[in-house]
N, C-alpha and C positions, 0 to 999 in steps of 0.2 A: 649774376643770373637770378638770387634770389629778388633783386629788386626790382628786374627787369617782370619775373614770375609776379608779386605782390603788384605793380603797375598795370600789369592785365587782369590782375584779380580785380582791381578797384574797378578798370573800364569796362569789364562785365557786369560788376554790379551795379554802376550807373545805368549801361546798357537795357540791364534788367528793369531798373527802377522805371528808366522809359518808357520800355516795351510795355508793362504794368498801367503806368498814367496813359498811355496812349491806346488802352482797351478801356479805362476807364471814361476816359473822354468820349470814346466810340460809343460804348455802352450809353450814359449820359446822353449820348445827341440821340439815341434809338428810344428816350425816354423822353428828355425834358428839352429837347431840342426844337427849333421851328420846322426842320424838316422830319420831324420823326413823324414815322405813317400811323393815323390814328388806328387808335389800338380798340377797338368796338368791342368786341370779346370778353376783355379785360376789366374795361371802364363800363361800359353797359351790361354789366352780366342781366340775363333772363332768369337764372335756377338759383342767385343765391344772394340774399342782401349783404354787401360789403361793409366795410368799417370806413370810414373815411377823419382824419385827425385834423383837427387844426388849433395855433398854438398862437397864441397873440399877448404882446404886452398888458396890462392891466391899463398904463396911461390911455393904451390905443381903445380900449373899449371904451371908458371914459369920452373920449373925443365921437364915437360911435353915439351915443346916449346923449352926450349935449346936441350932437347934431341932429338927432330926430327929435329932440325937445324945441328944438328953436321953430322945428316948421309944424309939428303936430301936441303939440304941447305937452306937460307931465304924463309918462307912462300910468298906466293902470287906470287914469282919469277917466270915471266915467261911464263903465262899462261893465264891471265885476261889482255894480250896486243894483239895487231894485229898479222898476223901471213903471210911468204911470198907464193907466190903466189906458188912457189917450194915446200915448206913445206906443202901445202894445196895441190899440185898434187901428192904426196909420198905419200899420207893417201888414196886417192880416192878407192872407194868401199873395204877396210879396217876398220875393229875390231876399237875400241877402244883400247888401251892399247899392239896392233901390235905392231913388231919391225920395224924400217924405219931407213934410211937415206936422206939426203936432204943437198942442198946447194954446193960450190965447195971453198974448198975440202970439200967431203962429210962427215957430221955428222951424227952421231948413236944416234938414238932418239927412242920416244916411238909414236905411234900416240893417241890423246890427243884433247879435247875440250881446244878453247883458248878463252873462252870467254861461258855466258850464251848463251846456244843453238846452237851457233855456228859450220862451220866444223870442220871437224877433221883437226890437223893440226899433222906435225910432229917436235916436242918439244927435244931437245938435255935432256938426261938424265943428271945429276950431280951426283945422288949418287954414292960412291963407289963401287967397284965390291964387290960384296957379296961373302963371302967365304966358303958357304956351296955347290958351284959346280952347282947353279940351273942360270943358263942366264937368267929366267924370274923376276927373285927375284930383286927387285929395293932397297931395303936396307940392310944395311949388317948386323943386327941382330933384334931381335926384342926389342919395345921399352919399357922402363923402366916402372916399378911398382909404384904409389905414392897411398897415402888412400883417400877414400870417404868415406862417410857417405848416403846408398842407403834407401831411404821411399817410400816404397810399401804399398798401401790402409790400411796407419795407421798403420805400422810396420816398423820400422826401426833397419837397418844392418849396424853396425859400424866397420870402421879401413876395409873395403872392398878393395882390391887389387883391383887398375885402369888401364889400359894402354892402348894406342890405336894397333890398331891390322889390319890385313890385307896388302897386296902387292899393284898392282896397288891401287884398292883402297882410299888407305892411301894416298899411296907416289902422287895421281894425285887432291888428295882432297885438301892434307899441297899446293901443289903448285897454286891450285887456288887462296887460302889465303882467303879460307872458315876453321872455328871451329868447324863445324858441319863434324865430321869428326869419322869414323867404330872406334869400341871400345871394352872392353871385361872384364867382373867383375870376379876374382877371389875371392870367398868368404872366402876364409881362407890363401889364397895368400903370404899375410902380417902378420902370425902367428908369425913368428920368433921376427919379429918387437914387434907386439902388439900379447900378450901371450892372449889377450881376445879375440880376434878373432880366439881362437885354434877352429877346426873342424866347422867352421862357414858355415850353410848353407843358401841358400834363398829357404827356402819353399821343401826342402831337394835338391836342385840342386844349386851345388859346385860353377858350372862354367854356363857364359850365355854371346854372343857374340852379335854384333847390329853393321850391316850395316848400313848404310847411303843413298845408292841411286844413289851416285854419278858419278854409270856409266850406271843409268839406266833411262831414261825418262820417265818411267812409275810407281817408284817404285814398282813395282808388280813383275817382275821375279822372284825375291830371295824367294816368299813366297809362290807363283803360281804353279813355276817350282820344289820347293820344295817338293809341297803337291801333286803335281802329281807322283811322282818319288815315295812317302809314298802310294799313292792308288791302285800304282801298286804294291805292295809286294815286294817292295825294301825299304833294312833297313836304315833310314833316319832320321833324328833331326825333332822336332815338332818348328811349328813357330807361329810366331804373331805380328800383327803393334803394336807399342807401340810408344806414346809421351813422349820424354826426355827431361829433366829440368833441366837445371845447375845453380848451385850458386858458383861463385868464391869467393865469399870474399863479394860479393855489391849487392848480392841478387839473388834470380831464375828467371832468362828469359828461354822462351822457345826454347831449341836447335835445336827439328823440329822432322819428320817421322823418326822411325828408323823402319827394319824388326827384333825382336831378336830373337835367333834361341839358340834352346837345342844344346850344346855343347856335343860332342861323349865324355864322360865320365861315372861312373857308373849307374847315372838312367835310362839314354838313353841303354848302354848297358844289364841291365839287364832287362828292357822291352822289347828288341827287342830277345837280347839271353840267358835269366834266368841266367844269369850268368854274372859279371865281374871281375873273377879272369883270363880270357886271356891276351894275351900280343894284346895291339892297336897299331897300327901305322900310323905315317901320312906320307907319301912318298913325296919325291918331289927329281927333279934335273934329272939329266941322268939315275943315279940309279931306278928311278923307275919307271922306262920302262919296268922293268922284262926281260932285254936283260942277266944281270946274278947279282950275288949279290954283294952289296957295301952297309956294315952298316951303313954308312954315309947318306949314302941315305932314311934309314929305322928309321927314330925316332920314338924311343920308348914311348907312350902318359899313358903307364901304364908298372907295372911290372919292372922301372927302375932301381932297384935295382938287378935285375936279367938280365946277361951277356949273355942272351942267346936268340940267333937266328932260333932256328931251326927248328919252323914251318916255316918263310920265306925261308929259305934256302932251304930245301924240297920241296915248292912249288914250288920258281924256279926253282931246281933241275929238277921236273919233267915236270915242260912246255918244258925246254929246253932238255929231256930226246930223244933218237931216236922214231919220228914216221912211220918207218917203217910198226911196225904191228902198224896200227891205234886205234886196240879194248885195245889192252895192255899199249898203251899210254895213251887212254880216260880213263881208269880205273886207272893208276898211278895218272891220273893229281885228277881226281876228289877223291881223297883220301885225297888230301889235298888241296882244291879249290873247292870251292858252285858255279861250273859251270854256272847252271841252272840262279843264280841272276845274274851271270855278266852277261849274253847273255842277260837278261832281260834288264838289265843295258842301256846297249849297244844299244839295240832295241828302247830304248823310249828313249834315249838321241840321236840317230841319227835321229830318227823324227823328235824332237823337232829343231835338226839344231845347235848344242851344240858345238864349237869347243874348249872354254876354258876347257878341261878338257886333259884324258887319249886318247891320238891319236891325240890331236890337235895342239894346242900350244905347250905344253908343258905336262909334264907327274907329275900332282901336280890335284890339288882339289879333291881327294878322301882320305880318309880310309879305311881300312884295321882289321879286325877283326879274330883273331884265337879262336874260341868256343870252351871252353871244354865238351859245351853240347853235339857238333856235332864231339867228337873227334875229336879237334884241328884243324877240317878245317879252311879253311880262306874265310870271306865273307866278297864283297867288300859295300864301305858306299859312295856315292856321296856328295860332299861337293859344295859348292857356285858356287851359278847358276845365278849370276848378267848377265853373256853377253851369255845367252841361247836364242832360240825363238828369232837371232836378225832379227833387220827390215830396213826399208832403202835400199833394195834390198838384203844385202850382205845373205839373206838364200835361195836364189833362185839362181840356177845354172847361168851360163854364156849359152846364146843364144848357143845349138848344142852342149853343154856339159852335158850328163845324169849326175841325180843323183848318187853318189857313194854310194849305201845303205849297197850293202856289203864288203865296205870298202876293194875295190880291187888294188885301188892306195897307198894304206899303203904297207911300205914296213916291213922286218922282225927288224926292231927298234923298232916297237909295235907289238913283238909277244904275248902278252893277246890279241889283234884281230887276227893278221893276223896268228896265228896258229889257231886259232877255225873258221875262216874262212875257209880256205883253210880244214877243216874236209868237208866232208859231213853230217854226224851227228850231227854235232855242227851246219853248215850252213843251216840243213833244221829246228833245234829246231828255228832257231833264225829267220828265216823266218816266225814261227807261231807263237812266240813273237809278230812282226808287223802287223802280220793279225787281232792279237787279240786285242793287244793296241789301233790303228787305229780304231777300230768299240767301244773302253771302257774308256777309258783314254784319249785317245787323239781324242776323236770323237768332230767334233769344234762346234756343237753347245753347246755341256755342257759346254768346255772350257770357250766361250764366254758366258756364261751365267757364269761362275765364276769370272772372271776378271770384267765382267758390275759389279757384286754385292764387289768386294773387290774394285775397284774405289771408288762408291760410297759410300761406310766405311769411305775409308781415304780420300777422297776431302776435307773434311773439315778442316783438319789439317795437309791439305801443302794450301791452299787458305781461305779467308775470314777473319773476328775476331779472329777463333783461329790458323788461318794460322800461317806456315813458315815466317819468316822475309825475306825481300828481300838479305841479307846478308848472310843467309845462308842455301839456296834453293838452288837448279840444277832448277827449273823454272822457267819460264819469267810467265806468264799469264797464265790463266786457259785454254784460247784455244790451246795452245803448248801442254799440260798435256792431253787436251782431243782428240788432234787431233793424240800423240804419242800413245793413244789406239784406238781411233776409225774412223782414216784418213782412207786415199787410200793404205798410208805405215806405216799405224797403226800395233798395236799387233793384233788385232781382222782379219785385214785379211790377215796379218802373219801368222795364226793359220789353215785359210779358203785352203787358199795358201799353205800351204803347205802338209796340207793333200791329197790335189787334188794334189801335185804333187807327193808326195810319192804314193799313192796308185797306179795312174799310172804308176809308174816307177816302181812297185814291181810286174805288171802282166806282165812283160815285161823282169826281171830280171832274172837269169840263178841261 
């Protein structure tokens, strides 16, 4: 009897051990699992900046540092020295991250902080020519994968794919020879490697991206300009400040402010379009201008396993179709084109004074969405909005040069504008676009009454005890930080400014 008694005690406590592993496991797939439902709430908080941990070998960073040495040469190179008086007039009333020359013979540079707070200077590029065909692209591929170990409010995500990520960005942060430098966690990244991290998610979201700041003096753009672009009913990543923590090897210091932002993959797509069995794509280069098509230009961010183009091809097909009959062409295009969002698009992005994007720079910071829900149309996604809303004069016209609202100095190299400009139907939806955004969205005292409250969020942690280290900051002192939002060429009347100037400009406009 006694042994028969001890024999049930044992297979209850197996039983138990089970039941235990097998809440565990449950638990576990409600967090790090592919099917766990994203946790928005949690990971995006609005009221409060989280901590976020990540823990990496010494070796692995090592391997991080030779691999953006090979393509953008020695950190620090270049950039934290004095800069010549030539180099300093090539940048004047110029972008960050413009192209320039300077000097004789003249160097092809980028224009570039040379120093904390400093001007712009124009800095000789080094990277190689990149070979994907984009002249803005400052490295020639993207940089290598190593593992982390990520601890989020007492959960942690092991063998996590790391890399740094971003263009200027990146390649102007490595050359300050600051470590606080844009990044990007693939959660299941490094599956091949390590088979335990198969289908690994953070809190059901795969993938999650973290700017740095570093070409923004307020950091506020990236997350401001983001959530305004979401309020107007354009389809967008959700964001958040977060505090980042590295441990190399010698322990966790704190890395500084990052914005992290939902990465355009399946949760983002199928909250936005019940669906992500479409094909994504991320554009960049000549190609994606929509002048005509070049697959090169159209990387596939889903569906890579399938060779096929041909909702993009269709679209461009019928931008570029005869507009002869105007009603026959608007009805082709918008068959395979969510018109109505790009005009939206468009409207609150030329507000805001946006040239890093479609029409400006360069033809890159968006995606691209073909819905099954919406039969296969293509809806566009705005991506990083670091050099949006700039200040310093460069968003205010030249003295006796109108605003260009409906983008009439574009020529047909950006026909996604300048063919729905040149409609009248397309020119007068997009006219009541501005009218409406202007008095909702971009009306400046709400504005300024969001940027006062997301400052004061994160002052704390770029200045004080939990500040940024001097090391690896873009700030010199709190009043640089305070005076880049609320000077005379702050953001705040950046925002004031230029609603007074658009709205006048738009009673005026043809």
């Amino acid at each position: 009897m006694r042994l028969l008694t001890a024999t049930l005690a044992v297979v209850c406590v197996v039983c138990s051990f089970s039941t235990i592993d097998r809440v565990a496991a449950s638990n576990r797939d409600d967090t790090h699992g592919r099917d766990a439902e994203p946790d928005y709430a949690r990971v995006f908080s609005q009221t409060t900046v989280k901590r976020l941990d990540l823990k990496m070998a010494a070796s692995d960073w090592q391997v991080v540092l030779a691999d953006m040495q090979s393509m953008a040469g020695p950190s620090g190179f270049g950039l934290n020295v004095g800069a010549s008086t030539d180099q300093i007039a090539a940048c004047s009333g110029r972008l960050e991250t413009a192209s320039c020359s300077a000097g004789t013979p003249p160097v092809v540079g980028r224009c570039a902080q040379t120093g904390f707070g400093l001007q712009l200077a124009c800095v000789p590029v080094v990277a190689p020519q990149n070979q994907g065909g984009d002249e803005t692209e400052l490295l020639p591929r993207t940089p290598v994968y190593v593992p982390v170990d990520v601890t989020f409010e007492g959960e942690t995500f092991q063998r996590v794919g790391f890399r740094l990520k971003g263009n200027s960005t990146l390649y102007f942060g490595w050359r300050r020879g600051t470590d606080k430098l844009p990044f990007r966690l693939n959660f299941d990244g490094l599956e091949a490697r390590f088979p335990e991290a198969r289908d690994q998610t953070f809190f059901g979201f795969p993938n999650l991206a973290f700017t740095n700041g570093n070409l923004d003096s307020t950091y506020l753009r990236g997350k401001v300009v983001t959530d305004l672009f979401g309020e107007a009913g354009i389809p967008t990543a959700r964001t958040s400040f977060i505090r980042v923590f590295l441990d190399r090897g010698a322990g966790p210091f704190y890395l500084g402010l990052f914005t992290m932002y939902e990465v355009p993959d399946g949760p983002m797509l199928r909250r936005l379009f019940g669906s992500d069995d479409g094909n994504l794509y991320k554009p960049h280069g000549v190609g994606g201008r929509w002048t005509s098509f070049a697959e090169s230009a159209f990387e596939k961010r889903t569906n890579q396993e399938h060779e096929d183009w041909t909702d993009i091809v269709e679209a461009i097909g019928a931008l570029q179709s005869s507009r002869a009959d105007a009603a026959r062409w608007r009805s082709r295009f918008e068959a395979r084109f969510d018109v109505p969002t790009f005009l939206r698009w468009l409207a609150l992005n030329t507000i805001m004074g946006n040239v890093d994007s479609y029409g400006g720079v360069a033809a890159h910071n968006y995606y691209i969405y073909s819905s099954p829900r919406h039969r296969d149309r293509i809806f566009w996604i705005p991506w990083d909005h670091d050099l949006a809303m700039p200040t310093g004069g460069l968003g205010t016209p030249v003295p006796g040069t109108p605003l260009d609202l409906f983008h009439d100095r574009l020529g047909s190299t950006w026909p996604l504008i300048r063919y729905l400009m040149d409609d009248p139907v397309y020119r007068a939806a997009y006219r009541g676009h501005m009218q409406q955004l202007l008095t909702t969205v971009f009306e400046p005292n709400k504005v300024s009454a969001t940027i006062r409250s997301e400052q004061a969020r994160i002052f704390p942690y770029v200045f004080g005890p939990e500040g940024e280290s001097f090391a690896r900051t873009f700030m010199t002192t709190p009043f640089q930080f305070d005076a880049a939002v609320w000077g005379p060429a702050g953001l705040t009347s950046y925002v004031a400014n230029r609603s007074a100037a658009v709205t006048a400009a738009l009673r005026t406009a043809q």
